[in-house]
Backbone as a ProteinNet text record, in pm:
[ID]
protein_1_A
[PRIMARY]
XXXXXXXXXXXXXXXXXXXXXXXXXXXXXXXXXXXXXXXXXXXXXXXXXXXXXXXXXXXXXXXXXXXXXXXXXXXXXXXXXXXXXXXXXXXXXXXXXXXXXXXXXXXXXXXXXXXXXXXXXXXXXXXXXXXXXXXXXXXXXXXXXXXXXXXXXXXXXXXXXXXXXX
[TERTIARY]
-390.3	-512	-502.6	-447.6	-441.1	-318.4	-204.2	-116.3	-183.2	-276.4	-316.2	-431.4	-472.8	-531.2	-464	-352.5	-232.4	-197.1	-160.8	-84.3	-203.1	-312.5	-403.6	-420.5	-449.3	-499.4	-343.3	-247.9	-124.6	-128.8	-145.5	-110.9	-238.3	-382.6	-501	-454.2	-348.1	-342.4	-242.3	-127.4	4	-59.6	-154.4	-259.9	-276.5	-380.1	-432.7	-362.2	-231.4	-143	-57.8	-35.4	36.4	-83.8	-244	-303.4	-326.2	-320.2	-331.7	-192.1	-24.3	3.7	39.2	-6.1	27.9	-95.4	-179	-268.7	-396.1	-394.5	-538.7	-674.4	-736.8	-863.8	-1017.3	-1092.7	-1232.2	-1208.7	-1268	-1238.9	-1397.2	-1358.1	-1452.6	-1413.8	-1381.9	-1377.4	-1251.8	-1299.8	-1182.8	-1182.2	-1081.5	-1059.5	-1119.3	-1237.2	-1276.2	-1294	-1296.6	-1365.4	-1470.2	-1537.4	-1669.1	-1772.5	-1657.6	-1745.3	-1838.7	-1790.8	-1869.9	-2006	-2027.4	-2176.8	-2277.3	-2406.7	-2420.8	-2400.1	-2411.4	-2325.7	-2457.5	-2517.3	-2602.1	-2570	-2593.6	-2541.6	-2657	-2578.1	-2697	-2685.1	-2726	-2730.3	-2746	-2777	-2786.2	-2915.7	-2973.3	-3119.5	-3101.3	-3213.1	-3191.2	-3166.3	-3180.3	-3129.1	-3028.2	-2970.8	-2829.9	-2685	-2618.1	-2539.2	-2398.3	-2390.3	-2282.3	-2326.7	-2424.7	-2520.4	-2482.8	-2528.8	-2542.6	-2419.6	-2267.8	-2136.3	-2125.9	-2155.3	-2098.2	-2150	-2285.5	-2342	-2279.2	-2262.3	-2220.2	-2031.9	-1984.6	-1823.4	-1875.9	-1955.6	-1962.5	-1973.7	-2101.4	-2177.1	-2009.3	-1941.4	-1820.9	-1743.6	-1719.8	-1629.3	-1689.6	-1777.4	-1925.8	-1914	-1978.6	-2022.6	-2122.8	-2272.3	-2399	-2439.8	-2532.2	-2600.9	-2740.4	-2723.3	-2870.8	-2963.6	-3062.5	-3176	-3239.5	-3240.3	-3266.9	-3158.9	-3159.9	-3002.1	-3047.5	-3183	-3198.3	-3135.6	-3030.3	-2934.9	-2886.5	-2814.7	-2698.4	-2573.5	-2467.8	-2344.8	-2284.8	-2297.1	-2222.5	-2320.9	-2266.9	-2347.9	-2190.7	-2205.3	-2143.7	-2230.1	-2196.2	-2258	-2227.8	-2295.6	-2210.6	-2290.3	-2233.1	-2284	-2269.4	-2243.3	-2190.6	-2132.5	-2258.5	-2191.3	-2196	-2080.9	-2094	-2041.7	-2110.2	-2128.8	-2129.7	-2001.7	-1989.3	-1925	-1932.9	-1930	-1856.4	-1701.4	-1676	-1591.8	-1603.1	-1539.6	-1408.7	-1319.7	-1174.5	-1145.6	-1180.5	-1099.7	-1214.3	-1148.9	-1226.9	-1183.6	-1244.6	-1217	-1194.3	-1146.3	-1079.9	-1214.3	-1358.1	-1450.7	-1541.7	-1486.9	-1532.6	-1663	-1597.8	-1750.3	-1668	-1733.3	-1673	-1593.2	-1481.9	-1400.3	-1425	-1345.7	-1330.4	-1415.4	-1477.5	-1536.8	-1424	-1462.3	-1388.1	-1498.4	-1507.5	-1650.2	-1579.3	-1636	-1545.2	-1665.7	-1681.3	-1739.9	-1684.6	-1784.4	-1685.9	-1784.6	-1761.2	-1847.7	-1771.5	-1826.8	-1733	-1814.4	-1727.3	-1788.6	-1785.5	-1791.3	-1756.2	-1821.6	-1760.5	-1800.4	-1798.6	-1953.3	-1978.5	-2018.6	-1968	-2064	-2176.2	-2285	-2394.5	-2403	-2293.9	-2284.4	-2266.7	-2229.3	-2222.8	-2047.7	-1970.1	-1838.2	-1776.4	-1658.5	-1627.4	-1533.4	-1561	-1459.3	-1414	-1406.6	-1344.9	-1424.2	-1264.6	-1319.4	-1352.6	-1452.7	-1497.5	-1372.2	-1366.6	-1299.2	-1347.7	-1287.8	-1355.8	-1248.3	-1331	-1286.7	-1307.2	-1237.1	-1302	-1218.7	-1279.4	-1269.1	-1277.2	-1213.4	-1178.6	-1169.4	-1203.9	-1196.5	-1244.1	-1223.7	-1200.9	-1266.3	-1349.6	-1369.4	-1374.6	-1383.8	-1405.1	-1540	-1594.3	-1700.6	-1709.6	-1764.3	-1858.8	-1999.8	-1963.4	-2106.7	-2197.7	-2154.9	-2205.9	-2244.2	-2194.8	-2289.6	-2308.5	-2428.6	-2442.1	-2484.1	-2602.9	-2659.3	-2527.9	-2437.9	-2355.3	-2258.6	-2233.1	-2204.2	-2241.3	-2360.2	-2447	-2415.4	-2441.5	-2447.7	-2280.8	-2230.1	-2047.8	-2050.8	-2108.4	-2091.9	-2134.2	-2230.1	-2352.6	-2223.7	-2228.3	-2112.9	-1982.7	-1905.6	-1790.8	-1820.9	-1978.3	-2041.8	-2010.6	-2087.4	-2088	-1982.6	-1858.9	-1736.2	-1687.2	-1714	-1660.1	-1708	-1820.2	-1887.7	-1834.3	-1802.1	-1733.8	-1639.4	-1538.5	-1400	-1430.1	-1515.8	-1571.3	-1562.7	-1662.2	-1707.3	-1586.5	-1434.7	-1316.9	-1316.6	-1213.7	-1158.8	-1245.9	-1337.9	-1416.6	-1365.1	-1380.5	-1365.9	-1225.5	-1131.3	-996.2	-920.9	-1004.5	-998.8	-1044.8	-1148.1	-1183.4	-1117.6	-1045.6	-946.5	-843.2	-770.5	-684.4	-715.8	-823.5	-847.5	-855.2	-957.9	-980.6	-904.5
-4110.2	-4045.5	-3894.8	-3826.5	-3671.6	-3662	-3675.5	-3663.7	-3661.4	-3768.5	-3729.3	-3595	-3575.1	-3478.8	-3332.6	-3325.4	-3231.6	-3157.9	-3315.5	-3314.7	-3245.2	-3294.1	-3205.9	-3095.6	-3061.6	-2905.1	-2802.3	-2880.2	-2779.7	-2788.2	-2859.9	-2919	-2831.1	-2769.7	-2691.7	-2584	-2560.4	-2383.7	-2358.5	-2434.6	-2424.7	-2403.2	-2447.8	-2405.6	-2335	-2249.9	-2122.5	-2007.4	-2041.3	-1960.2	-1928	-2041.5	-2051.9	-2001.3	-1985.6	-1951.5	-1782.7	-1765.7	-1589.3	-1545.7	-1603.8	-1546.1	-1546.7	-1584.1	-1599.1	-1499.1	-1434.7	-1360.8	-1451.6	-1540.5	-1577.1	-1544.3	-1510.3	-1485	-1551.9	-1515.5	-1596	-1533.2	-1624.2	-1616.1	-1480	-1382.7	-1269.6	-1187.2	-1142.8	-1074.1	-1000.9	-889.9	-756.8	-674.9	-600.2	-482.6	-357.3	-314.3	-171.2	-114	33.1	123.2	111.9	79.8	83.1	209.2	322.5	475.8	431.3	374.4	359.7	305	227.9	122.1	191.1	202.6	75.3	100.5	55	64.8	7.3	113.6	90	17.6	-59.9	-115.1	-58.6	40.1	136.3	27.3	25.1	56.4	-118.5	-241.6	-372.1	-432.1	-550.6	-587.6	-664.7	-667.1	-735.2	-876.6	-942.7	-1060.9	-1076.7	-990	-973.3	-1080.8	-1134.7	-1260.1	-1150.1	-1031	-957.2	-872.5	-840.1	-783.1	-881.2	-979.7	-1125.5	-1100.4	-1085	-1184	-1068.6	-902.5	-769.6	-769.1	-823	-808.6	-893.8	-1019.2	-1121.8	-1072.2	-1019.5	-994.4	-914.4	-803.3	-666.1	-737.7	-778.4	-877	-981	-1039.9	-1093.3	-1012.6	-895.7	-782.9	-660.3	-759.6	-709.8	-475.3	-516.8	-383.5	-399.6	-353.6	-385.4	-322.9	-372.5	-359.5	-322.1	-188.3	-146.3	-135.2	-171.3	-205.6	-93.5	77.7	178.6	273.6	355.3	473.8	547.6	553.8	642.1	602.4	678.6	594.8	539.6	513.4	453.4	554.1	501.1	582.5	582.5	493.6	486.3	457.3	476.6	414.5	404.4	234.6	180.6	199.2	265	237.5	186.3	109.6	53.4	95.7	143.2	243.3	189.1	93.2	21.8	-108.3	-189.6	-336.4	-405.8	-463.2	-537.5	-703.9	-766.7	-915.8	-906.2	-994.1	-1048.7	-1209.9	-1247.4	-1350.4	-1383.7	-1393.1	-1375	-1522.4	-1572.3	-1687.6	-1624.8	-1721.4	-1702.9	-1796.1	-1919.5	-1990.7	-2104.7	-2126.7	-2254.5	-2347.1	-2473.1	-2574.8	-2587.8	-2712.7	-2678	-2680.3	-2744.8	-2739.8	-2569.4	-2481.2	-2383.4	-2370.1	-2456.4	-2456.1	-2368.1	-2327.3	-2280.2	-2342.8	-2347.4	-2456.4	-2354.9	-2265.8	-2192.8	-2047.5	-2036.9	-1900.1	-1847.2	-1679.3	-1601.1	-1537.4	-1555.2	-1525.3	-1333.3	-1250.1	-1114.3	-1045.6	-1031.2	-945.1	-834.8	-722.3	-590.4	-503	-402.1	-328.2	-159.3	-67.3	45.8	63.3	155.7	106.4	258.6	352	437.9	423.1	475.8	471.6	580.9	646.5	771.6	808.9	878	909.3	948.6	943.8	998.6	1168	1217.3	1370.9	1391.7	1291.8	1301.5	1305.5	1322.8	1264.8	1185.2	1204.1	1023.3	961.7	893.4	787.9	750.5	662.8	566.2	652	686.8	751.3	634.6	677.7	633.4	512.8	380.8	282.8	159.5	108.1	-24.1	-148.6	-271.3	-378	-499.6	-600.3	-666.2	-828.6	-910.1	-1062.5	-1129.1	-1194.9	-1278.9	-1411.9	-1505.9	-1661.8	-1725	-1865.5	-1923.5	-2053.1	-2082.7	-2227.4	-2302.7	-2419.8	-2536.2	-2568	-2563.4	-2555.8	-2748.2	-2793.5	-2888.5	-2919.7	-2959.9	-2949.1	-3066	-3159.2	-3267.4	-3265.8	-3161.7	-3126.5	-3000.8	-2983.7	-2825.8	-2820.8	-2880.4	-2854.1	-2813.3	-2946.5	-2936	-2816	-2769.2	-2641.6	-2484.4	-2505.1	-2417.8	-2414.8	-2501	-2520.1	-2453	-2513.2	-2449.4	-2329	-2256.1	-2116.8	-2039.6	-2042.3	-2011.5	-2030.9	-2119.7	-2117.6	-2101.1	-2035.2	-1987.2	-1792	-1817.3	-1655.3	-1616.8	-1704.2	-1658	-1656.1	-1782.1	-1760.3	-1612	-1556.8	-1412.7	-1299.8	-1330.3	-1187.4	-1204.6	-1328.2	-1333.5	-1261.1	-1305.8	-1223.2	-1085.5	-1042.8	-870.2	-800.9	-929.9	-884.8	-876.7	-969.8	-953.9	-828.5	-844.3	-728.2	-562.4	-566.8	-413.9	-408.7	-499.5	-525.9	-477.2	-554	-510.2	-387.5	-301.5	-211.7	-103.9	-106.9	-36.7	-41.7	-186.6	-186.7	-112.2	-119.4	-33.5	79.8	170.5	292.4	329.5	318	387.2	366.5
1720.4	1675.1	1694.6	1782	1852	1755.6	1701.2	1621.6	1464.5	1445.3	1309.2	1310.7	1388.8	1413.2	1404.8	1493.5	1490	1352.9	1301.4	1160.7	1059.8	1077.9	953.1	983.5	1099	1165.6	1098.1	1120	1098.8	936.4	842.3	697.5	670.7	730.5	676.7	714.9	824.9	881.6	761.2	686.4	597.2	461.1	450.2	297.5	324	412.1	394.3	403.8	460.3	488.7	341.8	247.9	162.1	22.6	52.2	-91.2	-26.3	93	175.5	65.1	90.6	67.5	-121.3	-207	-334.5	-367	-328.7	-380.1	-432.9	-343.6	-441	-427.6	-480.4	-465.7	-590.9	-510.5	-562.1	-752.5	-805.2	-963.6	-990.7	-1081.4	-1044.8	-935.2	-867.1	-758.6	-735.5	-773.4	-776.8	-671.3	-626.6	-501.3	-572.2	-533.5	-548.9	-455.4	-471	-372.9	-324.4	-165	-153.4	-188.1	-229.4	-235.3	-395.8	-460.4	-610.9	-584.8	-471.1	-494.7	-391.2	-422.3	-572.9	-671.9	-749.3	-899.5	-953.5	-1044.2	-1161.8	-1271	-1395.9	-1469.3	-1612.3	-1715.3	-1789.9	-1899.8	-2019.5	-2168.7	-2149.6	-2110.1	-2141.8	-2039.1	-2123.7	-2106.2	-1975.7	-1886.3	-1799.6	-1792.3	-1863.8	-1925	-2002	-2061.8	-2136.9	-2007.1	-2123.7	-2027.6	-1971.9	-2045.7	-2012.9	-1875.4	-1861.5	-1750.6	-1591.2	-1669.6	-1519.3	-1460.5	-1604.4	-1591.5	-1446	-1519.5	-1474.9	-1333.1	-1325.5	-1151.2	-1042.7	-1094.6	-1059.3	-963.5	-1078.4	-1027	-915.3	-954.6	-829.4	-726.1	-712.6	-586.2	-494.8	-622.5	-579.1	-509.1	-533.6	-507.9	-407.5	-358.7	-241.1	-252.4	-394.3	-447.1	-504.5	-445.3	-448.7	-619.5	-650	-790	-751.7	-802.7	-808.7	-888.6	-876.3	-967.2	-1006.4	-1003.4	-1065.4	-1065.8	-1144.5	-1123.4	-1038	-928.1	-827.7	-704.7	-653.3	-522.9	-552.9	-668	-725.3	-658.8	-636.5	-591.1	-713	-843.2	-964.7	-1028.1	-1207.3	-1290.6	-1411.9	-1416.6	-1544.6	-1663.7	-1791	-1883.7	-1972	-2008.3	-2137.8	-2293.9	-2380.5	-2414.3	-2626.8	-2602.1	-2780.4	-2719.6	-2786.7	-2830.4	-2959.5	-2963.2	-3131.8	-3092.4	-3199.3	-3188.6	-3291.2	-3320.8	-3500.7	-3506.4	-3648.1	-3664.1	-3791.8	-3831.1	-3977.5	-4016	-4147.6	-4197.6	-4197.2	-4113.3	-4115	-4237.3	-4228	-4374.7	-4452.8	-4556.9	-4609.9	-4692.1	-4694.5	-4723.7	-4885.3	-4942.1	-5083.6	-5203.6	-5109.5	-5165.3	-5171.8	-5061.9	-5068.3	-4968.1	-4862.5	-4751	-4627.7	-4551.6	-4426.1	-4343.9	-4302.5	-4239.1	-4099.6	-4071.3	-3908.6	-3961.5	-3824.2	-3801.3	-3695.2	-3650.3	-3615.8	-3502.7	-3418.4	-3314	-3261.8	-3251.4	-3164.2	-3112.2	-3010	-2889	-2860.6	-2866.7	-2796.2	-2704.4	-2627.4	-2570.9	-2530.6	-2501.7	-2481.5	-2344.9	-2264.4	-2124	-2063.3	-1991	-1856.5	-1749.2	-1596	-1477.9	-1442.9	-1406.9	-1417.1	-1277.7	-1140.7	-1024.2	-1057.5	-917.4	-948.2	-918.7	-944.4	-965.9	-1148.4	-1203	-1358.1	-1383.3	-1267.1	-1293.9	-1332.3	-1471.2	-1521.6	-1392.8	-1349.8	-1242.8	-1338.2	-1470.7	-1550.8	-1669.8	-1769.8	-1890.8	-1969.8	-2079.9	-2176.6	-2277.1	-2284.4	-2348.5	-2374.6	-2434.9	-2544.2	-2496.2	-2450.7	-2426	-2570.6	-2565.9	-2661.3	-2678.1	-2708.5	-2687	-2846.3	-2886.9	-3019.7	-2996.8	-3001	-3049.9	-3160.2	-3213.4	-3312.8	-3299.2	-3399.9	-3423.6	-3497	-3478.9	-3664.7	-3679.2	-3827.2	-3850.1	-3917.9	-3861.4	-3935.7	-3982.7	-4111	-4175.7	-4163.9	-4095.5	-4047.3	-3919.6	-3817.1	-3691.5	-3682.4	-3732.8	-3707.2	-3608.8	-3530.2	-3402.3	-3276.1	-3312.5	-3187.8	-3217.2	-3327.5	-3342.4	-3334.8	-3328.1	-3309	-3122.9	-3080	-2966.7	-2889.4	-2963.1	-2962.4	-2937.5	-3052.7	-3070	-2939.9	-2884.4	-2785.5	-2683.4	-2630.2	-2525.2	-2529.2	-2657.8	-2688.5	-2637	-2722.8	-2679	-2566.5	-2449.6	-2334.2	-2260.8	-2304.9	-2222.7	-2283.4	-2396.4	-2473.4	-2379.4	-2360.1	-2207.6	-2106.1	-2075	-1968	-1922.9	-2066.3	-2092.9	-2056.5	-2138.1	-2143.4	-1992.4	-1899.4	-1820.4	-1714.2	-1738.3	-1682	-1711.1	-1823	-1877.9	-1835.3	-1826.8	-1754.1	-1579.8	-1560.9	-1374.4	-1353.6	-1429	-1402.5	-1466	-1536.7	-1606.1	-1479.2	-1443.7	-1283	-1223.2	-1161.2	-1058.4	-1110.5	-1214.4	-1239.2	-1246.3	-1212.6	-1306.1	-1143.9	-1094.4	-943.9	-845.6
[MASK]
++++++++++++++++++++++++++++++++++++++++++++++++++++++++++++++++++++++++++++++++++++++++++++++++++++++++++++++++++++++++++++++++++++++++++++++++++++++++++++++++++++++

């Protein structure tokens, strides 16, 4: 019984030891500077899903989100977004077979002296789907959560765009 005990305690210390050293870390959660936060988040609605994805990583990356740009140590802005939606192909009847879903946003990280930390650049996310005309609901439904995994992306792609930049 004290041997199987042994054996797990050593087989839980050899995991943590073995995911410490491969770099793993929490999904969202990037190495920043603590000098940036809080970090304002400008130009998107408080309900916007790219907003949530963007607070969500900081908070991960324990860099506070502030709820006015007064005492903000940063302000992300995001400053242009586009959401489109275009027929990639179609069927021999001439109906929509695949759509082409693309998300984009242009972003900078500005101190609260008006300094760019992170110049002004454009991120952007593309996926694909099949259209049936016999389920639209569940397609509809498709789309919506193809959307939000697309902000998601966005909301990577900005995070690790910081980490690299600062």
């Amino acid at each position: 019984m004290i041997g199987k005990k042994i054996f797990n305690l050593a087989l839980l210390l050899l995991t943590a030891s073995l995911l410490q050293g491969c770099g793993f870390q929490l999904r969202g959660s990037v190495t920043l500077p603590s000098t940036i936060g809080p970090v304002y988040i400008q130009g998107l609605g408080e309900y916007d899903e790219l907003r949530r994805e963007l607070a969500q990583m900081f908070t991960f990356s324990d860099i506070p989100v502030a709820a006015k740009p007064q005492g903000a140590g940063s302000t992300l802005r995001i400053d242009s977004r586009a959401s489109d939606r275009r027929v990639l192909s179609v069927d021999g009847n001439g109906n929509v077979a695949e759509y082409e879903l693309h998300e984009g946003a242009r972003f900078a990280l500005v101190a609260a002296d008006g300094t760019a930390l992170v110049e002004r650049q454009t991120v952007s996310a593309i996926t694909t789907y099949l259209n049936s005309e016999t389920q639209v609901l569940g397609k509809q439904q498709e789309e919506g959560t193809l959307r939000k995994d697309l902000q998601r992306d966005l909301a990577s792609q900005i995070m690790r765009r910081l980490q690299a930049q600062l």
